[in-house]
N, C-alpha and C positions, 0 to 999 in steps of 0.2 A: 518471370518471378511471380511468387503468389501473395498471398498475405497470410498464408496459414501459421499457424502455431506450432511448433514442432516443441519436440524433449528439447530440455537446453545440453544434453550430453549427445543430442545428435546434430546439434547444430556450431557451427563458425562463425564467430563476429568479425567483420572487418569494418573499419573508419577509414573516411578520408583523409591524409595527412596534411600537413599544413599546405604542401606544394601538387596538392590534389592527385597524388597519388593512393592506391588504394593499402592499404597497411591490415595486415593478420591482426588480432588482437588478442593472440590466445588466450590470455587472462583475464579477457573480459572486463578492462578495467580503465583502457584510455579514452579519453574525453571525445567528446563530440556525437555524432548524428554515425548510428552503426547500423549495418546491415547485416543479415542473420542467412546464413546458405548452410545446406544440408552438408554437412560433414565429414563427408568423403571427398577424392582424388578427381572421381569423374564429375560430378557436380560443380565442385572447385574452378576444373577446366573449362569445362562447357557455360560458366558464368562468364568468363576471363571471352571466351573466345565469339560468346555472341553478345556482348557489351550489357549483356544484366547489370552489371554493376553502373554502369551510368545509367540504365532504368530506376535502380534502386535508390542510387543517391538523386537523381535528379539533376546533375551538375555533369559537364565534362570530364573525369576523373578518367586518371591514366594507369590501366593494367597494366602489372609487369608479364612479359610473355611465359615466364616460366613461375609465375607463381604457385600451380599445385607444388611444383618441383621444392619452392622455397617453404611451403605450407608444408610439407612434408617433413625439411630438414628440420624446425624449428619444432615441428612435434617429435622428432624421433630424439632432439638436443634435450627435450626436455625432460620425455619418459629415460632416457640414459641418465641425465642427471638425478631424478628423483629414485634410479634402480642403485645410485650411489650412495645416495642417504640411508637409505633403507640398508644396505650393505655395513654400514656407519652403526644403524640402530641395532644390526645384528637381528635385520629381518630379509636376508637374504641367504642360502645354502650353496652351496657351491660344490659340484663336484656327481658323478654318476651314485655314489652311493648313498652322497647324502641327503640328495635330491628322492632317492627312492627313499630313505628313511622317513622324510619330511614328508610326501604323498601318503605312505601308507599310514602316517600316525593321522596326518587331517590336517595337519598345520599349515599345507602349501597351498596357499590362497590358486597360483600358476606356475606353469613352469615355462622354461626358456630353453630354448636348443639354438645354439649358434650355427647357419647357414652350414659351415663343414661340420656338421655333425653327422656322425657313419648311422647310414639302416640300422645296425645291432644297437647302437646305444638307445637310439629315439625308440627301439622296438622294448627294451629291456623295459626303458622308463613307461612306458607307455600301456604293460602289462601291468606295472603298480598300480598306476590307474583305472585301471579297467576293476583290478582285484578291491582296489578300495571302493569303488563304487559296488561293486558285487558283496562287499559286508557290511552294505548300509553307510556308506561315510561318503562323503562331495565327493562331486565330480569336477574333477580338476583340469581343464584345458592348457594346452601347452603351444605354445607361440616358436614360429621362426620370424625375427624382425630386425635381428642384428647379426653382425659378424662375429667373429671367433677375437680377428682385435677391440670390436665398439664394447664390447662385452668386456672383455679387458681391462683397457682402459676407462669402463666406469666402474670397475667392481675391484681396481687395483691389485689384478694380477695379470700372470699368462695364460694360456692355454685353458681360459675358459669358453667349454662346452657346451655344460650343464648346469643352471642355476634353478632355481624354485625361491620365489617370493614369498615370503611368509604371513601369516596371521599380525597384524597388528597395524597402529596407525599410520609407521613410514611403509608398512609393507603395502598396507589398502592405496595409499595413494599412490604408487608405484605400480601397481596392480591396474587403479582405475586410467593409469596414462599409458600403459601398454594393449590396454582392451581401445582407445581412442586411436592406436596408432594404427593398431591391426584394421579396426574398422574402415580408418581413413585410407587406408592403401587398397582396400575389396578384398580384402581375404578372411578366409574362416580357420577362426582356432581350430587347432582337432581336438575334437571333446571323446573322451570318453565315452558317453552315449550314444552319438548319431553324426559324429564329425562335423556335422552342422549345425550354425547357427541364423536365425533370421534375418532379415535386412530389411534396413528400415526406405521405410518410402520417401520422396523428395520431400522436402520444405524450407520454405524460403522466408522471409519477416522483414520488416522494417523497421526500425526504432525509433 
């Protein structure tokens, strides 16, 4: 572990909990002496598996073994829940067509294709894309990060596909937790412009 500074968007807080195990903090918000690891899956692991984290707190503190695994659930619980609000505030689209409508007007912050999503459809959407960026309008990245059911049942139907997050304050925060999940797993949006995106270097903090 280091002492460096990182973004606080690319970083994980965890506490010791009362019975000195180590506890996610995703909210940044419960009590005590936190440690700060870089954001991602592998990092995650490789704290857990070479006892950084009793470096970090200083104390005997007990990893659970599959913590990336539980860091993961609890981010992905989270960006579903807030893609449900957002869905609530009517900043959510649903559906191949009107996912493309939403891309080519500017409105679609992201978009989402559920794991069974067919080549044609991810290629259809994916030209809108391409075409809005070519007449001067965002470039819009599209995520695979859920199923065809998580989707679903956060967005209170069936047989969703294809969604597009939209422009506004439940859509931005729904947007900002699905860009943390993507990041957290190692995988790159497909953008529009270059399919890639950077990665950020390791850092570690103490609190």
């Amino acid at each position: 572990m280091t002492r460096q500074a990182g973004d606080a968007e690319t970083l994980l807080r965890f506490v010791a909990g009362p019975d000195m195990s180590v506890v996610p903090d995703l909210k940044r918000k419960l009590p005590g002496r936190g440690c700060w690891v870089t954001a991602d899956r592998v990092h995650i692991d490789q704290a857990a598996k070479k006892n950084l984290f009793r470096r970090a707190f200083k104390a005997d503190v007990t990893v659970a073994p599959d913590l990336g695994a539980l860091v993961d659930s609890l981010m992905a619980k989270s960006a579903l829940g807030s893609l449900g609000l957002a869905r609530k505030a009517g900043r959510v689209a649903l559906g191949a067509a009107k996912v493309d409508s939403a891309v080519r007007s500017g409105e679609a912050l992201l978009v989402l294709h559920a794991h069974e999503a067919s080549d044609d459809g991810v290629r259809k959407i994916a030209q809108a894309r391409r075409a809005t960026v070519h007449l001067g309008g965002p470039s819009i990245d599209a995520h695979k990060l859920f199923s065809e059911a998580e989707m679903g049942l956060a967005l209170g139907g069936t047989n969703v596909i294809h969604a597009a997050v939209l422009a506004g304050d439940a859509g931005q925060a729904a947007a900002k937790r699905m860009v943390a999940l993507e990041r957290f797993r190692g995988g790159f949006p497909d953008s529009p412009l270059t399919g890639a995106v950077a990665e950020g270097g390791a850092a570690e903090d103490t609190e």
